[in-house]
N, CA and C atoms as an extended XYZ file, in Angstrom:
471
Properties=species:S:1:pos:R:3:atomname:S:1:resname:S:1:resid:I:1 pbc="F F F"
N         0.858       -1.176        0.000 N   UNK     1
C         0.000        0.000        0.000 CA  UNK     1
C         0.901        1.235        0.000 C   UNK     1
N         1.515        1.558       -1.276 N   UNK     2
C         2.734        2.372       -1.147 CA  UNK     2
C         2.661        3.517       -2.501 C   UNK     2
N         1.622        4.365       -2.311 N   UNK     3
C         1.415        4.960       -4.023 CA  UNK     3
C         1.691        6.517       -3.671 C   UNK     3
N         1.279        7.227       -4.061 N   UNK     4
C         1.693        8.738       -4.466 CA  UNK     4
C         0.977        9.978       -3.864 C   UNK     4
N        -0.345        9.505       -3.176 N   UNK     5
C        -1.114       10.249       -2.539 CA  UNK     5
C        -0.665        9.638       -1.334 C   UNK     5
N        -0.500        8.273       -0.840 N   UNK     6
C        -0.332        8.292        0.523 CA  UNK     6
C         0.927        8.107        0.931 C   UNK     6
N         2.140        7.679        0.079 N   UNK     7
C         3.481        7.874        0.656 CA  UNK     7
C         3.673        6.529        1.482 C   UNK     7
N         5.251        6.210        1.278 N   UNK     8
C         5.499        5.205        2.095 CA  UNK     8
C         5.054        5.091        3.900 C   UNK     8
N         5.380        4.491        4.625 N   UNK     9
C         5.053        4.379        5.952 CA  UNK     9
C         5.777        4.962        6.872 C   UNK     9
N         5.523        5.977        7.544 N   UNK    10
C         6.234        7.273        8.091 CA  UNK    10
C         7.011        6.554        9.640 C   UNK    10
N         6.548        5.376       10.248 N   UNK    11
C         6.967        5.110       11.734 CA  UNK    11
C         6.483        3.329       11.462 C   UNK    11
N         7.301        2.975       12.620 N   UNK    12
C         6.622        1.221       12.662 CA  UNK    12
C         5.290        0.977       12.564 C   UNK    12
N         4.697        1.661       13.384 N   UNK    13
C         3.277        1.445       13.386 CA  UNK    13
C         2.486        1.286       12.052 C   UNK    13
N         2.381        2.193       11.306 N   UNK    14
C         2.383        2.325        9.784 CA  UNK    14
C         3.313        1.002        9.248 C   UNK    14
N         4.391        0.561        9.230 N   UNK    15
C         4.937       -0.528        8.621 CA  UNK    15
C         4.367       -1.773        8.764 C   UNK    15
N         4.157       -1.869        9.984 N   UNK    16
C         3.620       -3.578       10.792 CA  UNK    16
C         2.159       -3.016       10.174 C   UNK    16
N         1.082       -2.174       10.258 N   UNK    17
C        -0.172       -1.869        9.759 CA  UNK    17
C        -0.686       -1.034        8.721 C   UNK    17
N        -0.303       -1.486        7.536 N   UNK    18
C        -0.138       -1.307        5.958 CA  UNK    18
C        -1.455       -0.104        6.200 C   UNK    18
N        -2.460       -0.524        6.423 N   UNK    19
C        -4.043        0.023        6.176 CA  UNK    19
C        -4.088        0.986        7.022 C   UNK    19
N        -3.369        1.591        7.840 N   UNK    20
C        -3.078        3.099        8.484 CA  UNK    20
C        -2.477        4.270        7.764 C   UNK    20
N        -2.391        3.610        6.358 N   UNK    21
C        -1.436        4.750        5.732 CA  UNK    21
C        -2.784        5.007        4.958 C   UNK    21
N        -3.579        4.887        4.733 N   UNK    22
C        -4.596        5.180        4.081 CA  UNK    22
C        -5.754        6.149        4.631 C   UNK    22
N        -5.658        5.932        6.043 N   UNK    23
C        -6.737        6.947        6.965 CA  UNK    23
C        -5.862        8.025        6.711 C   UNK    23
N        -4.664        8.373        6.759 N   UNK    24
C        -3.386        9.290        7.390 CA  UNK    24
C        -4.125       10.703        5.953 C   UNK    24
N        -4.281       10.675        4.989 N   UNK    25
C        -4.742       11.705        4.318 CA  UNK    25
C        -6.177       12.569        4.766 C   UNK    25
N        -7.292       11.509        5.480 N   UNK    26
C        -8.136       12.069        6.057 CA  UNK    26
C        -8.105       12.943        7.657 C   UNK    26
N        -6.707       12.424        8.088 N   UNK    27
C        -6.367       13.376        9.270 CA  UNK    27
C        -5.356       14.312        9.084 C   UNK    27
N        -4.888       13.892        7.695 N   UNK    28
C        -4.103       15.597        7.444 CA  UNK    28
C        -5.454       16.555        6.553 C   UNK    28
N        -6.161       16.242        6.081 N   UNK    29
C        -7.323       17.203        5.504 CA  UNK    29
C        -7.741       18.112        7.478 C   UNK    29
N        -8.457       17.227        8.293 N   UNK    30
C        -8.738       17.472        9.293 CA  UNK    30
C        -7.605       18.693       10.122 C   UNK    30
N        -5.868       18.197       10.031 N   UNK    31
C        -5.362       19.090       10.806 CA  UNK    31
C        -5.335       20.450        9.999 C   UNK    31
N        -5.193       20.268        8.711 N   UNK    32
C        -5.704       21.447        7.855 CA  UNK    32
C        -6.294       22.299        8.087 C   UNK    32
N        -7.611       21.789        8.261 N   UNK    33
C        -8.664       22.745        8.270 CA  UNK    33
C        -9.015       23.261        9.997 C   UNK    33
N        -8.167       22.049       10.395 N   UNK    34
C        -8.112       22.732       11.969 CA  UNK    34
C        -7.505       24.509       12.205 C   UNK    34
N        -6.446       24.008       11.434 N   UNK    35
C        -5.434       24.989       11.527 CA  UNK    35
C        -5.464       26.458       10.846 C   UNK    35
N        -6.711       26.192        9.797 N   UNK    36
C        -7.111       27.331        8.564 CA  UNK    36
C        -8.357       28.056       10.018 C   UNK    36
N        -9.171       27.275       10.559 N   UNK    37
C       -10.127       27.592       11.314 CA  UNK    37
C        -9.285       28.567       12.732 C   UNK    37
N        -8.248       28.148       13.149 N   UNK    38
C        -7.864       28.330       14.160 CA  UNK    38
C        -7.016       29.826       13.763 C   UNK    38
N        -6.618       30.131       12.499 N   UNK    39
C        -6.308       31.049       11.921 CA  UNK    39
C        -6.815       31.978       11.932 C   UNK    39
N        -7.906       31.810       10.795 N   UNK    40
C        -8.856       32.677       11.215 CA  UNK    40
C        -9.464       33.294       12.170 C   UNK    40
N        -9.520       32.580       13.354 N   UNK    41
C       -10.194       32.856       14.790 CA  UNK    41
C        -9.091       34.138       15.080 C   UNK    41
N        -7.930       33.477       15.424 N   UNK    42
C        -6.995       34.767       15.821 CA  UNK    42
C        -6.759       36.116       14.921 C   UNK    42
N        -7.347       36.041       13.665 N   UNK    43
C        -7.123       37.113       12.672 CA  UNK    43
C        -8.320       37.991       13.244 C   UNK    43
N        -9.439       36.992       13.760 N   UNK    44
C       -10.884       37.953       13.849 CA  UNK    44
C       -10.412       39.026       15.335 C   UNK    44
N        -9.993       38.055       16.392 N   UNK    45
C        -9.742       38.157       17.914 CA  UNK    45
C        -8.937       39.910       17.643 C   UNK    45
N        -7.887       39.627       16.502 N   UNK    46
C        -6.713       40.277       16.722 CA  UNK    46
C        -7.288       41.887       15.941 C   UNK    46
N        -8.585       41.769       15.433 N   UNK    47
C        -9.228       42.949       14.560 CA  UNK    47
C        -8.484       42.828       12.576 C   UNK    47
N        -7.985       41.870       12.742 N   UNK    48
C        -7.178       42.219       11.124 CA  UNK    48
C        -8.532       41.525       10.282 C   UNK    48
N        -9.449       40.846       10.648 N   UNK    49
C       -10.776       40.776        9.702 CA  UNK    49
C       -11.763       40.509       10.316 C   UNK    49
N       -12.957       39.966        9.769 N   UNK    50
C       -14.579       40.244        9.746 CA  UNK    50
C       -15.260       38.899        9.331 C   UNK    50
N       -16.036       38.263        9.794 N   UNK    51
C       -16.728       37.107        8.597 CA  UNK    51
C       -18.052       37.742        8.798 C   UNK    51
N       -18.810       37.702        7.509 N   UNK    52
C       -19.890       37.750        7.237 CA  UNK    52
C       -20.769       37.283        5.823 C   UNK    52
N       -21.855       38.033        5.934 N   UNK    53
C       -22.413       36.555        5.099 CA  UNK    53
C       -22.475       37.933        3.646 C   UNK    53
N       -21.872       37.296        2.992 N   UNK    54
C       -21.933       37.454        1.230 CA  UNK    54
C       -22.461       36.571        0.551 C   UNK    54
N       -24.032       37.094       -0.156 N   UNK    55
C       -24.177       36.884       -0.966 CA  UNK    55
C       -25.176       34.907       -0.691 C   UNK    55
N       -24.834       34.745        0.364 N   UNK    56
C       -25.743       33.717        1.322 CA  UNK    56
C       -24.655       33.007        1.365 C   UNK    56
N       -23.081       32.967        1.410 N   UNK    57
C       -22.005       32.325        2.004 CA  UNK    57
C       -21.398       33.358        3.117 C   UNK    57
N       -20.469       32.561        3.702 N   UNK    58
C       -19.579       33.417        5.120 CA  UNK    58
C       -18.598       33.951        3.815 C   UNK    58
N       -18.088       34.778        4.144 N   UNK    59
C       -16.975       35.880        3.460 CA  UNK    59
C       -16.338       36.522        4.748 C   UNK    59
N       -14.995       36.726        4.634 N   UNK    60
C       -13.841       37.313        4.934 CA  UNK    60
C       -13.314       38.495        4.719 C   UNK    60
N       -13.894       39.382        5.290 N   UNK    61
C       -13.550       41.117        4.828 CA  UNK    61
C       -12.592       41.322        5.832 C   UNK    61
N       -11.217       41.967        4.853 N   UNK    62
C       -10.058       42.449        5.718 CA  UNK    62
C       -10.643       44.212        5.811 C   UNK    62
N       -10.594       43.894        7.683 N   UNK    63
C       -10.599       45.508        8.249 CA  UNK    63
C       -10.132       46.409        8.088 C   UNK    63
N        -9.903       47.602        8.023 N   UNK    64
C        -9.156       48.484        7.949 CA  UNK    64
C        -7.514       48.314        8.604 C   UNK    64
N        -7.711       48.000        9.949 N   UNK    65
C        -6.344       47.582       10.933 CA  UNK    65
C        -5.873       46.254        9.656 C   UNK    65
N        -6.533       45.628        9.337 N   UNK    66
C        -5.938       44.613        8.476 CA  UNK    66
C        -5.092       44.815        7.420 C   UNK    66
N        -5.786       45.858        6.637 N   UNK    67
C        -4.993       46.491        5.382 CA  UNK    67
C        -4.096       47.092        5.645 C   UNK    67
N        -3.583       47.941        6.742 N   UNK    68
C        -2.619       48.494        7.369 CA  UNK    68
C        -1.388       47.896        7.510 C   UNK    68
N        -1.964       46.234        8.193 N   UNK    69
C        -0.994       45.375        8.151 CA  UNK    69
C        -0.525       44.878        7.168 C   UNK    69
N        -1.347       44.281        6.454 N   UNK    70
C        -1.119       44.154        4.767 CA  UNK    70
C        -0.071       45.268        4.114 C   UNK    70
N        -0.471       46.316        3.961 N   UNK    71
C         0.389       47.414        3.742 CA  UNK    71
C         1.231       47.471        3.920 C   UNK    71
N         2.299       47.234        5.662 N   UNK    72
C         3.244       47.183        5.936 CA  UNK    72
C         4.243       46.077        5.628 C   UNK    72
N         3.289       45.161        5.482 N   UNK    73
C         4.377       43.660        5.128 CA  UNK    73
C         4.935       43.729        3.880 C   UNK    73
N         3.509       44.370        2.382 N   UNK    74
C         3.865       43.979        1.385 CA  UNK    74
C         5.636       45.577        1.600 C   UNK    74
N         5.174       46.246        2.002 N   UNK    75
C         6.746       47.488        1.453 CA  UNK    75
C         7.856       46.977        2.723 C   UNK    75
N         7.702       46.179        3.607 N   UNK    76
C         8.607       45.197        4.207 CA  UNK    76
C         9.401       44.126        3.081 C   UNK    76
N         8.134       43.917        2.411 N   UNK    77
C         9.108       42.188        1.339 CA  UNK    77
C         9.533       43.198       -0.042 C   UNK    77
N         9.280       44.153        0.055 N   UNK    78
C        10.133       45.235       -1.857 CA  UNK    78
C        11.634       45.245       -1.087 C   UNK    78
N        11.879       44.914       -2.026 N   UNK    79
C        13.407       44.531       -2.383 CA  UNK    79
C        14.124       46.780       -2.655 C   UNK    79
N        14.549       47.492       -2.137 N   UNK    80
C        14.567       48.542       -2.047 CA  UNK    80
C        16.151       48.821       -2.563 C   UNK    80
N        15.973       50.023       -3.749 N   UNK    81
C        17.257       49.758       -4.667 CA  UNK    81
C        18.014       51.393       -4.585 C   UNK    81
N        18.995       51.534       -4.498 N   UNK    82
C        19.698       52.802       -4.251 CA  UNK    82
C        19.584       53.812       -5.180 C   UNK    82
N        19.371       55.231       -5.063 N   UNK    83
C        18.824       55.773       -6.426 CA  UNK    83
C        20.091       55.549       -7.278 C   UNK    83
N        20.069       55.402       -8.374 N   UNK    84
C        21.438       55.547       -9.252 CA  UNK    84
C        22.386       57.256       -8.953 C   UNK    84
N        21.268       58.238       -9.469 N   UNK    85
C        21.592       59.573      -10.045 CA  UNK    85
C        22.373       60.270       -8.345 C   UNK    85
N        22.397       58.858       -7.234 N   UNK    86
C        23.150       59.847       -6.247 CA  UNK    86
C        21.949       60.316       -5.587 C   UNK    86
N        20.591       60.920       -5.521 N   UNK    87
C        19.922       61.914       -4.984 CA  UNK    87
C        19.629       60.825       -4.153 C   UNK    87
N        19.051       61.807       -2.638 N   UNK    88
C        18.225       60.912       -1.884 CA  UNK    88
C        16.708       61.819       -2.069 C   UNK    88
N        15.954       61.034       -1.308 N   UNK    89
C        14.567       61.728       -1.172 CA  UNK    89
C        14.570       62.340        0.696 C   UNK    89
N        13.493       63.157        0.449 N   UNK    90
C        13.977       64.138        1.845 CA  UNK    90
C        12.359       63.994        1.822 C   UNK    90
N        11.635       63.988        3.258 N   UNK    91
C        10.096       63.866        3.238 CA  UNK    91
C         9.661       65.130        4.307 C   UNK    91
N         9.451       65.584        4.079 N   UNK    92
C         9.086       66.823        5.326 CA  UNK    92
C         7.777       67.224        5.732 C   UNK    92
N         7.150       66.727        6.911 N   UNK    93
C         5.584       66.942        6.973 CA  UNK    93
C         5.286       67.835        8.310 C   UNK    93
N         3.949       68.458        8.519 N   UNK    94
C         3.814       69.280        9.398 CA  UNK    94
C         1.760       68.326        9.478 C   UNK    94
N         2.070       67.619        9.726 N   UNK    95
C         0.764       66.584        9.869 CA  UNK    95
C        -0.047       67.278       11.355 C   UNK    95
N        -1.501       67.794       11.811 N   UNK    96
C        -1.625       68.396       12.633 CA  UNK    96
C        -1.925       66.972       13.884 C   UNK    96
N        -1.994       67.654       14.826 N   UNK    97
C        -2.389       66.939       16.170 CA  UNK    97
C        -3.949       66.402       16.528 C   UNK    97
N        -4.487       66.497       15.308 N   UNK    98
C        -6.143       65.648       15.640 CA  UNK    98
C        -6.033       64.673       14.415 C   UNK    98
N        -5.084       64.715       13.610 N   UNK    99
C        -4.856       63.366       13.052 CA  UNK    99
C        -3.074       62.798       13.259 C   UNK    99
N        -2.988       62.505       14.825 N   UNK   100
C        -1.954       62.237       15.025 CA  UNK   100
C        -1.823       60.491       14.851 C   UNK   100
N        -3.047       59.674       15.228 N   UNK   101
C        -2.260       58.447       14.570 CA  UNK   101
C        -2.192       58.272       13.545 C   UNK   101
N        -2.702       59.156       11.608 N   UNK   102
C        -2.461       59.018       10.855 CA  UNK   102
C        -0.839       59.284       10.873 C   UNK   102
N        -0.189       60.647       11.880 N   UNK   103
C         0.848       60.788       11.760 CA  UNK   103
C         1.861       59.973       11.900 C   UNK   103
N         1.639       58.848       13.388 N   UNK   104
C         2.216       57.986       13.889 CA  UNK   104
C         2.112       56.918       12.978 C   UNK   104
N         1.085       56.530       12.268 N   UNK   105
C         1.422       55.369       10.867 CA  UNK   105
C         2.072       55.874        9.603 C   UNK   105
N         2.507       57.480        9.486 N   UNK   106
C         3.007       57.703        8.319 CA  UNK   106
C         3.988       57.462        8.414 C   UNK   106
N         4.766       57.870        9.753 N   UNK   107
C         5.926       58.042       10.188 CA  UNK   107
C         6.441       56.376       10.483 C   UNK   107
N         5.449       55.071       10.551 N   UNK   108
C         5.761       54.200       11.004 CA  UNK   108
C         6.413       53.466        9.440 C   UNK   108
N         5.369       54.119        8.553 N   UNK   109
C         5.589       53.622        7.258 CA  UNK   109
C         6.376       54.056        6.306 C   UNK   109
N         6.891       54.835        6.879 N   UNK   110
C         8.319       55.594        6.079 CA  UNK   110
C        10.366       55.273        7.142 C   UNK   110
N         9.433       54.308        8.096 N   UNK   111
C        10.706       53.023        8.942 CA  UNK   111
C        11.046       52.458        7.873 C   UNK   111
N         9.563       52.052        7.279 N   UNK   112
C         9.700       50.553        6.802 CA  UNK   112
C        10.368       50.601        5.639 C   UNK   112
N        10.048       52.350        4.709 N   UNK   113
C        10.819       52.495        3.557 CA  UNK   113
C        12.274       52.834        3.729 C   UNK   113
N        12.897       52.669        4.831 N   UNK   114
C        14.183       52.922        5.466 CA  UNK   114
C        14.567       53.985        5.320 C   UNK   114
N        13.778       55.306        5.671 N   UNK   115
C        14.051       56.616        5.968 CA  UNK   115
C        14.393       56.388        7.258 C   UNK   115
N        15.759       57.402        6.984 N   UNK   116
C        15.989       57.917        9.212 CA  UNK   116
C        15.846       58.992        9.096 C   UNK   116
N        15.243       59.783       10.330 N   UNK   117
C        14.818       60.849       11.128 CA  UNK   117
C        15.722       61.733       11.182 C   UNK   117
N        15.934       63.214       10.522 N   UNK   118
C        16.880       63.871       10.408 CA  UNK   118
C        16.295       64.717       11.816 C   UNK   118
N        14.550       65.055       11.786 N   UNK   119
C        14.288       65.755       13.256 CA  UNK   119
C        12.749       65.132       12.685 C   UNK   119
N        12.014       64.962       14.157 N   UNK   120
C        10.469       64.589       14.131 CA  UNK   120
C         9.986       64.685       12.605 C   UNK   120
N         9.706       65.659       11.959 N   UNK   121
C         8.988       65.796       10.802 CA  UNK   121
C         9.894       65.930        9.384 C   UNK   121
N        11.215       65.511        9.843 N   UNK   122
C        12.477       65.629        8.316 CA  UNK   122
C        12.850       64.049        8.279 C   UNK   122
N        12.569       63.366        7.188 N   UNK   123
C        12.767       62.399        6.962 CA  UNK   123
C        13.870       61.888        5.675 C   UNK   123
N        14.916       60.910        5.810 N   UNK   124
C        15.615       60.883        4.435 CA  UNK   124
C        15.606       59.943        4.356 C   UNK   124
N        16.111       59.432        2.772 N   UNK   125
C        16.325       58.120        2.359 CA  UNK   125
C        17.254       58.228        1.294 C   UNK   125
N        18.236       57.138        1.055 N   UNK   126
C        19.144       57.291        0.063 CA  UNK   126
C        18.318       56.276       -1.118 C   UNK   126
N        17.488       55.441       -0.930 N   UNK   127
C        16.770       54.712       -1.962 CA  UNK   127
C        15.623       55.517       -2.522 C   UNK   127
N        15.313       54.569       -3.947 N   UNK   128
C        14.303       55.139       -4.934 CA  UNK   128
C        12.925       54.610       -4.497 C   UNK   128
N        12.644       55.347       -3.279 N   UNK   129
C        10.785       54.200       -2.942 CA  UNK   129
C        10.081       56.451       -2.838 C   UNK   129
N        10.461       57.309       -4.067 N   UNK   130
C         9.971       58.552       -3.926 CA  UNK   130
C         8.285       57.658       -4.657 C   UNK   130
N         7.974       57.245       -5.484 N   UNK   131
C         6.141       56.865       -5.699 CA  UNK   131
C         5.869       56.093       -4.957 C   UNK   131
N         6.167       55.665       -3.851 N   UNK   132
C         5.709       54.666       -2.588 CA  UNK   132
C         5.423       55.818       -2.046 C   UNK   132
N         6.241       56.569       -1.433 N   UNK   133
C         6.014       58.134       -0.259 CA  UNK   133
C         4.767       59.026       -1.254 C   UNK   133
N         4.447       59.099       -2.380 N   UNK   134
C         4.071       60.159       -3.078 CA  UNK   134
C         2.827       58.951       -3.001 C   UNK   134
N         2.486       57.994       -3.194 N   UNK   135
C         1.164       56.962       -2.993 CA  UNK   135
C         0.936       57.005       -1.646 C   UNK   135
N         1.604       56.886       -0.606 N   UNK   136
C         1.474       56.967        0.844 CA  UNK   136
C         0.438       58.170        0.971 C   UNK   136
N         1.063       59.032        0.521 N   UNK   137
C         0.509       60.556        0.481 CA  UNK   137
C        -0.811       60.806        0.280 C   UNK   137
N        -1.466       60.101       -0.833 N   UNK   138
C        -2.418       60.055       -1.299 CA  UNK   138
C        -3.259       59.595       -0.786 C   UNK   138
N        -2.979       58.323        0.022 N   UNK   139
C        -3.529       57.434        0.500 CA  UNK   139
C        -4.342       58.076        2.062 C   UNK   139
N        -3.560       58.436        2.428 N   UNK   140
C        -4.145       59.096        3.656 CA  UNK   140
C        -4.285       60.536        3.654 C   UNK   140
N        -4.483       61.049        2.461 N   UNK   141
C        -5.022       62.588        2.004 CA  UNK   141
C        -4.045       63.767        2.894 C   UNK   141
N        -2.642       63.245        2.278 N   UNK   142
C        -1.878       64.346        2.934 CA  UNK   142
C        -1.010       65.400        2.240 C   UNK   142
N        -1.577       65.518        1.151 N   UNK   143
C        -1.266       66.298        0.003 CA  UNK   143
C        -0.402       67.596        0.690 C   UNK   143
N        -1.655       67.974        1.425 N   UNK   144
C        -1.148       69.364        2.001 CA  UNK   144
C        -0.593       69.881        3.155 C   UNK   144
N         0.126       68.446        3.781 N   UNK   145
C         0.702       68.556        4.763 CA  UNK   145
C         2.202       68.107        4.643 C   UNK   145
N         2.388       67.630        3.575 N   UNK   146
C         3.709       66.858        3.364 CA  UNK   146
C         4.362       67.636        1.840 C   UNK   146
N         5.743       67.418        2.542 N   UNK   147
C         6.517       68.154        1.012 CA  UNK   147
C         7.381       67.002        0.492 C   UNK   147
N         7.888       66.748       -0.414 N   UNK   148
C         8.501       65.656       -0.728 CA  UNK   148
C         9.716       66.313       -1.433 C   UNK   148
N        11.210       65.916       -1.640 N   UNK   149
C        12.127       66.495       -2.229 CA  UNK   149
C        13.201       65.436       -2.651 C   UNK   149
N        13.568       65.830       -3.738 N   UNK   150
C        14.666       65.137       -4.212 CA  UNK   150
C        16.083       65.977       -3.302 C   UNK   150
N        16.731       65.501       -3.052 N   UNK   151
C        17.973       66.406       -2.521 CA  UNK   151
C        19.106       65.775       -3.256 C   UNK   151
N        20.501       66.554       -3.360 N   UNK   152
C        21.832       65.927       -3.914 CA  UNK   152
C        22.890       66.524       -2.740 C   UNK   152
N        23.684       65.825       -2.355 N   UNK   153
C        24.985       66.696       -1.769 CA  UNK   153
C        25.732       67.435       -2.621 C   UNK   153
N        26.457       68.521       -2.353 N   UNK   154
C        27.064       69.207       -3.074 CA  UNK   154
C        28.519       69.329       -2.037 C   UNK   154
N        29.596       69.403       -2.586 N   UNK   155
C        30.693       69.992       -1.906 CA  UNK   155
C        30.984       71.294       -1.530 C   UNK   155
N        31.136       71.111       -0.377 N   UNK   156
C        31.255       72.405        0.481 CA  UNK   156
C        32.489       73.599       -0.309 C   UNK   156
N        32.393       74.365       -0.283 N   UNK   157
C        33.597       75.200       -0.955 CA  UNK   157
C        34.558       76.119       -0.120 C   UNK   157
Protein backbone atom coordinates (compact mmCIF):
# COMPACT_ATOMS: atom_id res chain seq x y z
CA UNK A 1 0.00 0.00 0.00
CA UNK A 2 2.73 2.37 -1.15
CA UNK A 3 1.42 4.96 -4.02
CA UNK A 4 1.69 8.74 -4.47
CA UNK A 5 -1.11 10.25 -2.54
CA UNK A 6 -0.33 8.29 0.52
CA UNK A 7 3.48 7.87 0.66
CA UNK A 8 5.50 5.20 2.10
CA UNK A 9 5.05 4.38 5.95
CA UNK A 10 6.23 7.27 8.09
CA UNK A 11 6.97 5.11 11.73
CA UNK A 12 6.62 1.22 12.66
CA UNK A 13 3.28 1.45 13.39
CA UNK A 14 2.38 2.32 9.78
CA UNK A 15 4.94 -0.53 8.62
CA UNK A 16 3.62 -3.58 10.79
CA UNK A 17 -0.17 -1.87 9.76
CA UNK A 18 -0.14 -1.31 5.96
CA UNK A 19 -4.04 0.02 6.18
CA UNK A 20 -3.08 3.10 8.48
CA UNK A 21 -1.44 4.75 5.73
CA UNK A 22 -4.60 5.18 4.08
CA UNK A 23 -6.74 6.95 6.96
CA UNK A 24 -3.39 9.29 7.39
CA UNK A 25 -4.74 11.70 4.32
CA UNK A 26 -8.14 12.07 6.06
CA UNK A 27 -6.37 13.38 9.27
CA UNK A 28 -4.10 15.60 7.44
CA UNK A 29 -7.32 17.20 5.50
CA UNK A 30 -8.74 17.47 9.29
CA UNK A 31 -5.36 19.09 10.81
CA UNK A 32 -5.70 21.45 7.85
CA UNK A 33 -8.66 22.75 8.27
CA UNK A 34 -8.11 22.73 11.97
CA UNK A 35 -5.43 24.99 11.53
CA UNK A 36 -7.11 27.33 8.56
CA UNK A 37 -10.13 27.59 11.31
CA UNK A 38 -7.86 28.33 14.16
CA UNK A 39 -6.31 31.05 11.92
CA UNK A 40 -8.86 32.68 11.22
CA UNK A 41 -10.19 32.86 14.79
CA UNK A 42 -7.00 34.77 15.82
CA UNK A 43 -7.12 37.11 12.67
CA UNK A 44 -10.88 37.95 13.85
CA UNK A 45 -9.74 38.16 17.91
CA UNK A 46 -6.71 40.28 16.72
CA UNK A 47 -9.23 42.95 14.56
CA UNK A 48 -7.18 42.22 11.12
CA UNK A 49 -10.78 40.78 9.70
CA UNK A 50 -14.58 40.24 9.75
CA UNK A 51 -16.73 37.11 8.60
CA UNK A 52 -19.89 37.75 7.24
CA UNK A 53 -22.41 36.56 5.10
CA UNK A 54 -21.93 37.45 1.23
CA UNK A 55 -24.18 36.88 -0.97
CA UNK A 56 -25.74 33.72 1.32
CA UNK A 57 -22.01 32.32 2.00
CA UNK A 58 -19.58 33.42 5.12
CA UNK A 59 -16.98 35.88 3.46
CA UNK A 60 -13.84 37.31 4.93
CA UNK A 61 -13.55 41.12 4.83
CA UNK A 62 -10.06 42.45 5.72
CA UNK A 63 -10.60 45.51 8.25
CA UNK A 64 -9.16 48.48 7.95
CA UNK A 65 -6.34 47.58 10.93
CA UNK A 66 -5.94 44.61 8.48
CA UNK A 67 -4.99 46.49 5.38
CA UNK A 68 -2.62 48.49 7.37
CA UNK A 69 -0.99 45.37 8.15
CA UNK A 70 -1.12 44.15 4.77
CA UNK A 71 0.39 47.41 3.74
CA UNK A 72 3.24 47.18 5.94
CA UNK A 73 4.38 43.66 5.13
CA UNK A 74 3.86 43.98 1.38
CA UNK A 75 6.75 47.49 1.45
CA UNK A 76 8.61 45.20 4.21
CA UNK A 77 9.11 42.19 1.34
CA UNK A 78 10.13 45.24 -1.86
CA UNK A 79 13.41 44.53 -2.38
CA UNK A 80 14.57 48.54 -2.05
CA UNK A 81 17.26 49.76 -4.67
CA UNK A 82 19.70 52.80 -4.25
CA UNK A 83 18.82 55.77 -6.43
CA UNK A 84 21.44 55.55 -9.25
CA UNK A 85 21.59 59.57 -10.05
CA UNK A 86 23.15 59.85 -6.25
CA UNK A 87 19.92 61.91 -4.98
CA UNK A 88 18.22 60.91 -1.88
CA UNK A 89 14.57 61.73 -1.17
CA UNK A 90 13.98 64.14 1.85
CA UNK A 91 10.10 63.87 3.24
CA UNK A 92 9.09 66.82 5.33
CA UNK A 93 5.58 66.94 6.97
CA UNK A 94 3.81 69.28 9.40
CA UNK A 95 0.76 66.58 9.87
CA UNK A 96 -1.63 68.40 12.63
CA UNK A 97 -2.39 66.94 16.17
CA UNK A 98 -6.14 65.65 15.64
CA UNK A 99 -4.86 63.37 13.05
CA UNK A 100 -1.95 62.24 15.03
CA UNK A 101 -2.26 58.45 14.57
CA UNK A 102 -2.46 59.02 10.86
CA UNK A 103 0.85 60.79 11.76
CA UNK A 104 2.22 57.99 13.89
CA UNK A 105 1.42 55.37 10.87
CA UNK A 106 3.01 57.70 8.32
CA UNK A 107 5.93 58.04 10.19
CA UNK A 108 5.76 54.20 11.00
CA UNK A 109 5.59 53.62 7.26
CA UNK A 110 8.32 55.59 6.08
CA UNK A 111 10.71 53.02 8.94
CA UNK A 112 9.70 50.55 6.80
CA UNK A 113 10.82 52.50 3.56
CA UNK A 114 14.18 52.92 5.47
CA UNK A 115 14.05 56.62 5.97
CA UNK A 116 15.99 57.92 9.21
CA UNK A 117 14.82 60.85 11.13
CA UNK A 118 16.88 63.87 10.41
CA UNK A 119 14.29 65.75 13.26
CA UNK A 120 10.47 64.59 14.13
CA UNK A 121 8.99 65.80 10.80
CA UNK A 122 12.48 65.63 8.32
CA UNK A 123 12.77 62.40 6.96
CA UNK A 124 15.62 60.88 4.43
CA UNK A 125 16.32 58.12 2.36
CA UNK A 126 19.14 57.29 0.06
CA UNK A 127 16.77 54.71 -1.96
CA UNK A 128 14.30 55.14 -4.93
CA UNK A 129 10.78 54.20 -2.94
CA UNK A 130 9.97 58.55 -3.93
CA UNK A 131 6.14 56.87 -5.70
CA UNK A 132 5.71 54.67 -2.59
CA UNK A 133 6.01 58.13 -0.26
CA UNK A 134 4.07 60.16 -3.08
CA UNK A 135 1.16 56.96 -2.99
CA UNK A 136 1.47 56.97 0.84
CA UNK A 137 0.51 60.56 0.48
CA UNK A 138 -2.42 60.06 -1.30
CA UNK A 139 -3.53 57.43 0.50
CA UNK A 140 -4.15 59.10 3.66
CA UNK A 141 -5.02 62.59 2.00
CA UNK A 142 -1.88 64.35 2.93
CA UNK A 143 -1.27 66.30 0.00
CA UNK A 144 -1.15 69.36 2.00
CA UNK A 145 0.70 68.56 4.76
CA UNK A 146 3.71 66.86 3.36
CA UNK A 147 6.52 68.15 1.01
CA UNK A 148 8.50 65.66 -0.73
CA UNK A 149 12.13 66.50 -2.23
CA UNK A 150 14.67 65.14 -4.21
CA UNK A 151 17.97 66.41 -2.52
CA UNK A 152 21.83 65.93 -3.91
CA UNK A 153 24.99 66.70 -1.77
CA UNK A 154 27.06 69.21 -3.07
CA UNK A 155 30.69 69.99 -1.91
CA UNK A 156 31.25 72.41 0.48
CA UNK A 157 33.60 75.20 -0.96
Amino acid sequence: VNDVLTGPPRNIKEALYPELIGRRKGFEEKRLRRVFYTLVSRLKMTGYIRVREVEGKKGILLTPKGAERVLKIKLKSEEKQKREDGKWTMVVFDIPERRRRIRDEFRSLLRILNFRMLQKSVWVSPYDVLGRVQQLTQKFFLEKSVRIFLIEEVEAT
